[in-house]
GULUM-956600 format. One record per residue (C-alpha): x, y, z. Coordinates in nm, 2 decimals, padded with zeros to 4 digits. Example, Ala and Ser with C-alpha at 12.3 -4.5 7.8 and 13.67 -1.06 7.14 Angstrom:
residues 2
<site px="01.23" py="-00.45" pz="00.78"/>
<site px="01.37" py="-00.11" pz="00.71"/>
//
This chain:
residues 102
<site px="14.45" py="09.75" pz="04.58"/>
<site px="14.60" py="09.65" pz="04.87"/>
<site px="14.47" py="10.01" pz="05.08"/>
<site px="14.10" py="09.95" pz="04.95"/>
<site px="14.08" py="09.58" pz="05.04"/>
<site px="14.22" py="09.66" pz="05.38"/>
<site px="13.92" py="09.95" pz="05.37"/>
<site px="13.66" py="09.71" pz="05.27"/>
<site px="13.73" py="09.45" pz="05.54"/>
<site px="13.73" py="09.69" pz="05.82"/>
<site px="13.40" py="09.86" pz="05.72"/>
<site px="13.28" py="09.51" pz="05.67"/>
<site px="13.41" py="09.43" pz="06.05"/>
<site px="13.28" py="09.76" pz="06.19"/>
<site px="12.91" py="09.66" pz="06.03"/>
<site px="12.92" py="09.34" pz="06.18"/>
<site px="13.01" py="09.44" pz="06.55"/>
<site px="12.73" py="09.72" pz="06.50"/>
<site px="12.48" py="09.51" pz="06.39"/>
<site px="12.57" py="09.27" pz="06.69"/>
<site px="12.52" py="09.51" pz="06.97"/>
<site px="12.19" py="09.65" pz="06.75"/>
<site px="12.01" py="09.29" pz="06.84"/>
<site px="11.84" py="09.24" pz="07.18"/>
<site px="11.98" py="09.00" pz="07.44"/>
<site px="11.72" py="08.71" pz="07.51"/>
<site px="11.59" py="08.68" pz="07.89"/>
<site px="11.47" py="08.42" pz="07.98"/>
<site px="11.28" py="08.33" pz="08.30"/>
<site px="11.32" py="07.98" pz="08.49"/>
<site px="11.11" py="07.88" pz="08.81"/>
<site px="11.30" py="07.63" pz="09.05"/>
<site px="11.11" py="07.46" pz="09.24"/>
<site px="11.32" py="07.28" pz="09.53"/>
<site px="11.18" py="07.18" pz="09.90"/>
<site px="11.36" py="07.38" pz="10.19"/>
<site px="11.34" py="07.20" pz="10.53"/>
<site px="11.18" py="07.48" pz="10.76"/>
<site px="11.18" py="07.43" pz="11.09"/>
<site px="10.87" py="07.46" pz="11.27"/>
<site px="10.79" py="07.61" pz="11.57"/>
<site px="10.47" py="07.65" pz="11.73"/>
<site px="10.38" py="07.88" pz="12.08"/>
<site px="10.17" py="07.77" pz="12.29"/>
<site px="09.81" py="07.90" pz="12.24"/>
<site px="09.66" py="08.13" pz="12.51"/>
<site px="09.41" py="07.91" pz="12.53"/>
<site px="09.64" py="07.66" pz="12.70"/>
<site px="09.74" py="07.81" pz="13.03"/>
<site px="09.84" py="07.65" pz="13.34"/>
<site px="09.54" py="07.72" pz="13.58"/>
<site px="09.21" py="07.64" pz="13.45"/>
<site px="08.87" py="07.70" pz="13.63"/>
<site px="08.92" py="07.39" pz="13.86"/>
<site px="09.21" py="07.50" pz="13.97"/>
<site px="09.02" py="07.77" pz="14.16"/>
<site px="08.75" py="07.59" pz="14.33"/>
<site px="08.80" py="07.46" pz="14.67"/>
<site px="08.68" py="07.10" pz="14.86"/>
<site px="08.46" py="07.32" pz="15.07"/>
<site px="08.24" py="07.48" pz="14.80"/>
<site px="07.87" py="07.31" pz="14.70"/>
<site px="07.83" py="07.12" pz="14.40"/>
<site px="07.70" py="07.39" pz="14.16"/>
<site px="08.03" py="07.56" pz="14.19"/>
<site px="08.24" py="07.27" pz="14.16"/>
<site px="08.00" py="07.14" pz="13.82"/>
<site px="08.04" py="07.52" pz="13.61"/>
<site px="08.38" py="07.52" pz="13.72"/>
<site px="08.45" py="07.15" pz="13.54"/>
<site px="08.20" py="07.22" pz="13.20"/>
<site px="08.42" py="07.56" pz="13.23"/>
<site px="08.76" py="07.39" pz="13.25"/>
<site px="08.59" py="07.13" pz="12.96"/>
<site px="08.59" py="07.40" pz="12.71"/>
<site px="08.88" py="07.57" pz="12.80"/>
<site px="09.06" py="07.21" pz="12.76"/>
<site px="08.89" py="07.24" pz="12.43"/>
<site px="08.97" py="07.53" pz="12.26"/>
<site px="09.32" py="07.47" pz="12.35"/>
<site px="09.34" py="07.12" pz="12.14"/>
<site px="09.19" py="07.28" pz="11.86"/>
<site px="09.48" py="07.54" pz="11.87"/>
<site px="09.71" py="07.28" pz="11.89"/>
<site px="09.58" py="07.03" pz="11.69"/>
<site px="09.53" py="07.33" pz="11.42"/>
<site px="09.96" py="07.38" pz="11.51"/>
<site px="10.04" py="06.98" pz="11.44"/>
<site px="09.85" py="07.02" pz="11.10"/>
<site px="10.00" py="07.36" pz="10.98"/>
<site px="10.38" py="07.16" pz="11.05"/>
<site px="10.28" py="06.81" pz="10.93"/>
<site px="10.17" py="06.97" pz="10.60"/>
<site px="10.53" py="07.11" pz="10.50"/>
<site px="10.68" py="07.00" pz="10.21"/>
<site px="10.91" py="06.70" pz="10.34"/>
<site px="10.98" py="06.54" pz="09.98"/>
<site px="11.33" py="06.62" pz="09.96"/>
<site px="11.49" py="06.62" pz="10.27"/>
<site px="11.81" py="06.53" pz="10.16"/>
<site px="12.08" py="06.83" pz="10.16"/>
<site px="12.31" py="06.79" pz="09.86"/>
//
């Protein structure tokens, strides 16, 4: 009695583990969410370069010159805020909730 009791328990045990390794394992997916500080560095444009077209117009050359020369260096001063102002914006609008480094 002893031998088949002995028998019955160890089929029971190897059906058990069986059926355990039969099951699938259960994935599960989570999304964290957590603000990195990034730090942000922004070029300067090619738009903003250190000679503009008043730099190149001289005392001695008529009015004309010196007038397309200033509306020329007024959209050149232009287009180089908007790059940089476009710059400021694209840093200022990083996540900065959580600053904090734990």
């Amino acid at each position: 009695m002893k031998h088949r009791t002995s028998t019955s328990l160890m089929l029971t045990i190897s059906v058990l583990a069986l059926a355990g390794c039969a099951g699938k394992p259960v994935i599960q997916t989570q999304v964290v969410e957590k603000p990195v500080a990034v730090l942000c560095r922004v070029e300067t444009p090619a738009e903003c370069k250190s000679a503009y077209a008043v730099d190149r117009v001289s005392v001695n050359d008529d009015s004309l010159t010196i007038n397309r020369a200033l509306r020329a260096e007024i959209e050149e001063r232009w287009a180089c805020e908007i790059k940089l102002l476009a710059a400021l914006k694209g840093c200022n609008n990083l996540p900065q909730k959580e600053l904090n480094h734990e």
